[in-house]
C-alpha positions as CSV (number, residue, x, y, z in Angstrom):
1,X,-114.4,-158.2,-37.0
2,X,-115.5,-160.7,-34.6
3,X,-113.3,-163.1,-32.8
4,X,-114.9,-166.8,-31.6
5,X,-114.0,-167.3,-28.6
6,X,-114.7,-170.7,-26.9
7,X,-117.0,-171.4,-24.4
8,X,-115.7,-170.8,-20.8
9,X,-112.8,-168.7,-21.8
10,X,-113.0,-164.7,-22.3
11,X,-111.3,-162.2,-23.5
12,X,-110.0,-158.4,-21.8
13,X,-108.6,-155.5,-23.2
14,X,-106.2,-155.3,-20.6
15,X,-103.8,-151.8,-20.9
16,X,-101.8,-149.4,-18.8
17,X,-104.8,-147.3,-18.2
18,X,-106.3,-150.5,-16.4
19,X,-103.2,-151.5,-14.7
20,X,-102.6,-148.4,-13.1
21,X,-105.8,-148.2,-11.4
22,X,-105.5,-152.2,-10.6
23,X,-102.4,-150.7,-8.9
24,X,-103.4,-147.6,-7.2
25,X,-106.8,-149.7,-5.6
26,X,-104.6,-152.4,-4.7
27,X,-102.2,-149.6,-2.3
28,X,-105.4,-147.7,-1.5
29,X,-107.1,-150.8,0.0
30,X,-104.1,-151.9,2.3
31,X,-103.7,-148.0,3.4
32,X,-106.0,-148.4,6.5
33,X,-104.6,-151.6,7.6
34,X,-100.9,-150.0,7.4
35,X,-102.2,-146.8,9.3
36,X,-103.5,-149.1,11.7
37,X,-100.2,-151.1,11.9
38,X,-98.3,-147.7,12.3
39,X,-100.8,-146.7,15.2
40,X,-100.2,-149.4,17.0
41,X,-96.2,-149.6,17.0
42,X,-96.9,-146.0,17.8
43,X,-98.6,-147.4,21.1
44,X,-96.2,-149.6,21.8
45,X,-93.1,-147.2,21.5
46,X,-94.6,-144.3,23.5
47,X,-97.1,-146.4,25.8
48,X,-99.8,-144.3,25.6
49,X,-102.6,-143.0,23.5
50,X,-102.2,-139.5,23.0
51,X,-98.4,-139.5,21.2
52,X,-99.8,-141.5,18.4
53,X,-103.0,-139.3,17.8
54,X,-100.5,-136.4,18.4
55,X,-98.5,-138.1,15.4
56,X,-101.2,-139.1,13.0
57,X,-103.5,-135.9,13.2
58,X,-100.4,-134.0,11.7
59,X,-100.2,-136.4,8.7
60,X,-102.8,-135.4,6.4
61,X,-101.2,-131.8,6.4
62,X,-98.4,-132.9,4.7
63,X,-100.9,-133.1,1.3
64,X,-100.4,-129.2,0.8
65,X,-97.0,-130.2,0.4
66,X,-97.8,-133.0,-2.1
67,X,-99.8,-131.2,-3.9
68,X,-97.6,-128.2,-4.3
69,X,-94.7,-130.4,-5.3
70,X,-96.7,-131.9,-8.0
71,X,-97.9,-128.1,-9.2
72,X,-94.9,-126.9,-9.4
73,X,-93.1,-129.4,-11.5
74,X,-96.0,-129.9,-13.5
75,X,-96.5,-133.5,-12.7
76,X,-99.7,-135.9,-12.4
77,X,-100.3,-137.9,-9.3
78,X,-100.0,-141.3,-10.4
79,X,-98.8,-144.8,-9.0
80,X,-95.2,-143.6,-8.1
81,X,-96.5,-140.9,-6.5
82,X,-98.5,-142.9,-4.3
83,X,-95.7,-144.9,-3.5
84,X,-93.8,-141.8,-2.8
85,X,-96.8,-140.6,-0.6
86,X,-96.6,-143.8,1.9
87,X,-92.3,-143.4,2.2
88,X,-93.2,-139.4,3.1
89,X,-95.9,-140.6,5.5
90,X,-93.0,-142.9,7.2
91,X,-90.2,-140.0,7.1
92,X,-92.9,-137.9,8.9
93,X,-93.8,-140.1,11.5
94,X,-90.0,-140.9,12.0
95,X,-89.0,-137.1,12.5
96,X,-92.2,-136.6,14.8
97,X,-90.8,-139.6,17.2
98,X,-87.6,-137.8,17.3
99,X,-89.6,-134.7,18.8
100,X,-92.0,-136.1,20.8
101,X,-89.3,-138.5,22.4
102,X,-87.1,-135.4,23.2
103,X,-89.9,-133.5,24.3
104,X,-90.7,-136.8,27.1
105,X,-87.1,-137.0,27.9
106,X,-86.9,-133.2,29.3
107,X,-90.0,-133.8,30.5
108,X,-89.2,-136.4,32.5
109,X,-86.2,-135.0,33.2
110,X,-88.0,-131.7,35.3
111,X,-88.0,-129.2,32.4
112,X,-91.0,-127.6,32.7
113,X,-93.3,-128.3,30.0
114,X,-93.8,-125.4,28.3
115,X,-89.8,-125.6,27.9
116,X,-89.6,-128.6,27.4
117,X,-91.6,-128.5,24.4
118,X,-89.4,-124.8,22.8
119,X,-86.2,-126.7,24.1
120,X,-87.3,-130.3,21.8
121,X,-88.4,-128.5,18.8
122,X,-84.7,-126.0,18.9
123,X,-82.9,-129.0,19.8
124,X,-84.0,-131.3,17.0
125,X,-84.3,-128.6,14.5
126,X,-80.9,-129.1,12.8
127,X,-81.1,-132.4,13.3
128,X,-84.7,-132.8,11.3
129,X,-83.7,-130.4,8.4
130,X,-80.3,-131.9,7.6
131,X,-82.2,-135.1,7.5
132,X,-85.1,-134.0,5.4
133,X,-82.5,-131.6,3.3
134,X,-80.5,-134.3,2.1
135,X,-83.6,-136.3,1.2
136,X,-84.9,-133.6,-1.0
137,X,-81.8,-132.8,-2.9
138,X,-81.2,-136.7,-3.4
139,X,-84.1,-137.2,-5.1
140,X,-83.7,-134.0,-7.4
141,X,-82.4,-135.9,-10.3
142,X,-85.4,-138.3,-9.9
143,X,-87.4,-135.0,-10.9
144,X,-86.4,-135.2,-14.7
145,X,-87.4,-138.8,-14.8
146,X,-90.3,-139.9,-17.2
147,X,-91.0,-142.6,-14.8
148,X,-90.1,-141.5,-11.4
149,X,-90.3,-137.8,-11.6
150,X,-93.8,-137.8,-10.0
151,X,-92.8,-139.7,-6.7
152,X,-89.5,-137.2,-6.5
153,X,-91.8,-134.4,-6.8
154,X,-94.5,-135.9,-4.6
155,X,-91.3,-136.6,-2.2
156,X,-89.8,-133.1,-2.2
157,X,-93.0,-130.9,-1.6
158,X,-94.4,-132.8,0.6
159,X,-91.1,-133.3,2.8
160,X,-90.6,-129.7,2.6
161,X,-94.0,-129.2,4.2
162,X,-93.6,-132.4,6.8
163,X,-90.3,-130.9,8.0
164,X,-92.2,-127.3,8.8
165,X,-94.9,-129.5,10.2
166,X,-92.7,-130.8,12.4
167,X,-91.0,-127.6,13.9
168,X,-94.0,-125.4,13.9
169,X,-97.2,-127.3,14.2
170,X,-96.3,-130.6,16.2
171,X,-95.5,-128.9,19.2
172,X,-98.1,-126.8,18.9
173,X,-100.8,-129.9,18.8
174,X,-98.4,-131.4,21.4
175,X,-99.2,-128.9,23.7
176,X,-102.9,-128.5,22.9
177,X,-103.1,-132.3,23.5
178,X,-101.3,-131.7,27.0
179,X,-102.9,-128.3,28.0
180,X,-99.5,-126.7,28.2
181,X,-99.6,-123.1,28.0
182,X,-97.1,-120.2,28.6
């Protein structure tokens, strides 16, 4: 069964398959401009280079969280998991400034380094978990959700993993970054 169509005008099968990857390209094509965006408030709020890189070489990391999340709960990545991906990106970042300022500000203050760092990541470790805790558990009855159960799981797993990220492996590239040793 044909279907005339007239000249100048055509015609598109146009369903959710297509419209979620219209959708996910559309994201994936801005990422490196927001990445960029982020770098460079990064610069601005710690005036330097290396707190940034610091910062962003920690991100992709937080994908073994993602991706766990998502196995576990048996969910697909998909569109609202992307969008969950970029708000985990932006809690991870936030709870890395809170470190690395704390480290500067005992720094600055005469801590020794190597204390200094220890002293940040005990000092913000309540602070960082309660935070992260109370994200997780809010977006637990997300999880059930047809629609938005992906980006809770995406969320949850990959927050888990940011937050031990944070604690345990931030101050440890801090400190490779600055040469700090025992």
């Amino acid at each position: 069964d044909e279907i005339d169509i007239p000249e100048g005008y055509a015609m598109h099968l146009y369903g959710e398959q297509e419209s979620r990857e219209e959708s996910n390209s559309a994201l994936v094509g801005r990422l490196p401009i927001t990445l960029l965006i982020i770098f460079i408030i990064l610069m601005l709020l710690f005036g330097n280079l290396r707190e940034p890189v610091i910062l962003l070489v920690t991100l992709p990391l937080i994908f073994v969280g993602v991706v766990a999340g998502l196995a576990v709960t048996d969910k697909m990545f998909d569109f609202f998991s992307l969008l969950g991906l970029l708000g985990l990106v932006g809690m991870n970042v936030k709870n890395g400034v809170i470190l690395i300022s704390r480290i500067g500000e005992l720094r600055s203050s005469g801590v020794e380094p190597y204390r200094a760092v220890i002293t940040a990541a005990c000092d913000r470790f309540i602070p960082v978990v309660a935070a992260s805790m109370t994200t997780v558990l809010g977006m637990l009855p997300l999880l059930f959700d047809s629609m938005f159960g992906s980006m809770a799981a995406t969320i949850m797993g990959g927050l888990v993993v940011a937050t031990l990220l944070v604690l345990m492996i931030l101050p440890v590239v801090y400190s490779l970054f600055y040469g700090i040793r025992r």
